[in-house]
C-alpha positions, 0 to 999 in steps of 0.5 A: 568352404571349411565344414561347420562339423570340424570342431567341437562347441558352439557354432556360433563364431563371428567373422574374422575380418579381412585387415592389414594383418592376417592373425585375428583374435577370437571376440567374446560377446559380453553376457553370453562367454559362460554359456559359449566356448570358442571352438577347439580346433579339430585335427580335421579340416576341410577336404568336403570335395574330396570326402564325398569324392572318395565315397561315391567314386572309389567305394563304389559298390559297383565294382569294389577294387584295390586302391593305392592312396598315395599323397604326401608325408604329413598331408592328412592322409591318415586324418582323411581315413579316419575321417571316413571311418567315423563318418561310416561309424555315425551313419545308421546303413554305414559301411563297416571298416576294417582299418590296420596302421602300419605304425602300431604296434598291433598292426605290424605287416612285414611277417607272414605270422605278425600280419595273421595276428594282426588281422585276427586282433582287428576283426576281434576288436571291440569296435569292429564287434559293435559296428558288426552287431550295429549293421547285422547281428546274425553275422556274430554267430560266427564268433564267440561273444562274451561281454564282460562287467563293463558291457564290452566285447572281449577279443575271443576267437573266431569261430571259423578261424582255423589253426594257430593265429600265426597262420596267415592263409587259414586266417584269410579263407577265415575272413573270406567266410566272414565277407561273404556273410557280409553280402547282405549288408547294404554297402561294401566292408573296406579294408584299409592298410595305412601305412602300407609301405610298411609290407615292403620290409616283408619277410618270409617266416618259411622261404620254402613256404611263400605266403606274400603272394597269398595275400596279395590273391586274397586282396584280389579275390576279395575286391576285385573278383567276388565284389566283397570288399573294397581294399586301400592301400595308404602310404607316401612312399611313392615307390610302393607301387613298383614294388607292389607290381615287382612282386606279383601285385601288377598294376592291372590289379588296383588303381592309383588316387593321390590325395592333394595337399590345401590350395592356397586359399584353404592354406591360409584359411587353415592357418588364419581362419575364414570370412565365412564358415566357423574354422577359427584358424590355427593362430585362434587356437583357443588352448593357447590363448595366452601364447599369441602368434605374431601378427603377419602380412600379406608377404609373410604370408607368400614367405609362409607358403613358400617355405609350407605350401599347402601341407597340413603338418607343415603349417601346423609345426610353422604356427606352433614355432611362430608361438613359441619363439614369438617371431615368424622368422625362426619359424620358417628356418625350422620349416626347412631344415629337414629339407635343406639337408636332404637336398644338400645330401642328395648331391653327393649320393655316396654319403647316403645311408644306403638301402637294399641297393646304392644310389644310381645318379650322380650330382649332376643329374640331381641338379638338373632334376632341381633345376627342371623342376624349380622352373617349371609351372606350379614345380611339376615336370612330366615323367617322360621329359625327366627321363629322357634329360636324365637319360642323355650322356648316361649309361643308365636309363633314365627310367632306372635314375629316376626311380633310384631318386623315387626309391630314396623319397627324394622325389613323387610321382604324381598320377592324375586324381580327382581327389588332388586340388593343389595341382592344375589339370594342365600340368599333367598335358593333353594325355595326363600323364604322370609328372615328378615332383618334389616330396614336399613344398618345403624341399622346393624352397631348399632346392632354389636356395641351394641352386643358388649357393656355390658349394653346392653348385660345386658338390654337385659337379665334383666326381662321384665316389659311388661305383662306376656307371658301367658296373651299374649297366650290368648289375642293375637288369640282374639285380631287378630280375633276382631281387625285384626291389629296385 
């Protein structure tokens, strides 16, 4: 059930009833619309069952660990975050945050010297000073404090920061002191790198002087040997992990949660609003009150979450399309645009824009991928049979065909997570083991449509232009052992 604490206003809101059409608009009670706003619609909903998942099981002070949050482009794993963060900000014995987005501009990871700064500049930020002086103002001995006119904490330099601030190994022993001033907190500080896929473009300022595998140490040292510090690693690139464990960070070193997308039911809650709770839907928007959705039906809603499925962004762009051209019909075309051309463009990879390292499959092996996975139970097929189909008649493995698929963010890997509701526990068999997916539900919608159109059928079967499968067989085990980016 949504959360009453998702927005801003009164409470009190009547039940949108359950009729024909699926939009409802908000009732205003004659006498009390001076004294009553209707709720503004909070860029967070839900997600009450996994919140308190999250807290309890993956920060469990019992022991602290690195954790890679993966989850879908645009599912709110962000929002999620920060949703976190506030929750711990509002609480009297929260938990201190230390949170870096890859995406600002002040939280670049892909240097050495920009990583430094950015660390320094978080742990000497307003807001990070507060929640420290909130928790235990002993602690800000460490740090030269000022506080200007307005009664704010300036960025000053740590006190036990040594040398430059682009000195990325004196700017983490400077934080290791820090945490371990911090152990008398009563719950674990959390760093969280949103975005972490972002240290994939890392370069080294000094090749003779490597300092990503130093990071990595403090990360480990920091969570997993001393106990300090909880660490999150966000991001939707599923290739992530890979690289992580090709450059010294093993996946013996942190664990994997995925983040799901809305179950139907919440999809269309979040869309149309509730029977119970107070979330007046997307469509009861009350900043757009004079811009009406279109009503819909119970079938433009199944066309609806086939074209969105549970993802938050996409149903958002759906309901905002759907206001502006005043049909649902545009709406959903513009749903999938993106998708139908990554998949379109997929079964010709020669035309890809290229990575670190071209393409391994062929058309016909991306159409078989669309082919398994389209008819499979709820769009999900375990990672073993995709290997091996992709396997047969190949030179390559399939392991290395399907993580060139997964290196392009053309499919997911999807591990078992009891922070995701949108697919069934049986999908993963009796072992649970990792399954393939599609990245998001509208490429589903894509790959069935195309698989019934004759010139991508033909594109699919046509010879590749892309270099030889036996020069493949040998480039690829010396690539993986020199470069460690496949």
């Amino acid at each position: 059930m949504p959360s009453c604490s998702t927005f801003e206003g009164s409470p009190l809101r009547p039940s949108l009833a359950q009729k024909r059409t699926l939009r409802a608009r908000p009732i205003v009670v004659q006498g009390v619309q001076n004294f009553f706003r209707a709720p503004r619609v909070d860029p967070f909903f839900n997600r009450t069952e996994e919140l308190k998942k999250f807290k309890n099981n993956v920060l469990n002070d019992e022991s602290c660990a690195i954790n890679v949050l993966l989850g879908r482009p645009n599912c709110g794993k962000s929002r999620f975050l920060k949703k976190v963060q506030d929750d711990f900000e509002a609480e009297e014995d929260g938990r201190l945050v230390l949170y870096i987005d890859g995406r600002s501009p002040g939280g670049d990871l892909t240097t050495p010297m920009q990583i430094s700064k950015t660390l320094r500049n978080q742990t000497m930020s307003a807001s990070f000073l507060r929640a420290i002086e909130k928790l235990d103002p002993s602690v800000l001995a460490r740090f030269e404090k000022k506080v200007d006119e307005d009664e704010k904490f300036t960025m000053e330099a740590a006190l036990k920061f040594k040398g430059s601030e682009e000195d990325l190994k004196e700017t983490l022993a400077g934080l290791e002191k820090l945490f371990e001033d911090l152990k008398k907190l009563p719950k674990k500080p959390v760093i969280v790198l949103d975005e972490a896929n972002k240290i994939m473009k890392w370069r080294e300022s000094d090749p003779s002087n490597p300092q990503l595998e130093a990071l990595f140490d403090f990360l480990i040292q920091v969570s997993k040997q001393l106990n300090l510090v909880h660490v999150i690693l966000a991001t939707s690139d599923y290739f992530l992990v890979g690289w992580l464990a090709g450059n010294g960070l093993t996946e013996d070193k942190f664990k994997r949660k995925v983040l799901g997308e809305l179950p139907e039911k919440e999809a269309r809650d979040f869309v149309f609003g509730g029977a119970e709770g107070t979330w007046p839907g997307l469509v009861n928007n009350p900043d757009y009150e004079s811009l009406p959705v279109p009503a819909c039906s119970d079938d433009q809603w199944r066309e609806i979450y086939e074209h969105c499925g549970g993802n938050i962004w996409l149903l958002r762009q759906c309901v905002t399309d759907a206001r502006g051209e005043e049909n649902w019909g545009g709406a959903l075309k513009t749903a999938v645009t993106g998708a139908l051309s990554a998949v379109d463009n997929a079964a010709k990879p020669g035309r890809l824009l290229k990575r670190d390292v071209a393409p391994l499959w062929n058309g016909a092996q991306w159409k078989k991928v669309l082919e398994l996975i389209t008819t499979s139970p709820h769009h999900a097929v375990l990672q073993s049979t995709l290997e091996k189909e992709l396997g047969k008649d190949s030179k390559i493995s399939g392991e290395l065909i399907l993580r060139s698929m997964v290196k392009y963010n053309l499919l997911a890997l999807r591990d078992p997570s009891d922070l995701a509701r949108d697919l069934p526990q049986e999908v993963y068999g009796n072992s649970m083991k990792t399954v393939v997916t599609l990245p998001l539900p509208s490429y589903v919608w894509a790959a069935k449509k195309l698989l019934q159109d004759e010139d991508f059928l033909e594109a699919c079967e046509a010879p590749q232009k892309t270099v030889s499968q036996w020069l493949w067989t040998r480039l690829v085990p010396l690539l993986m052992l020199n470069n460690k980016k496949l």
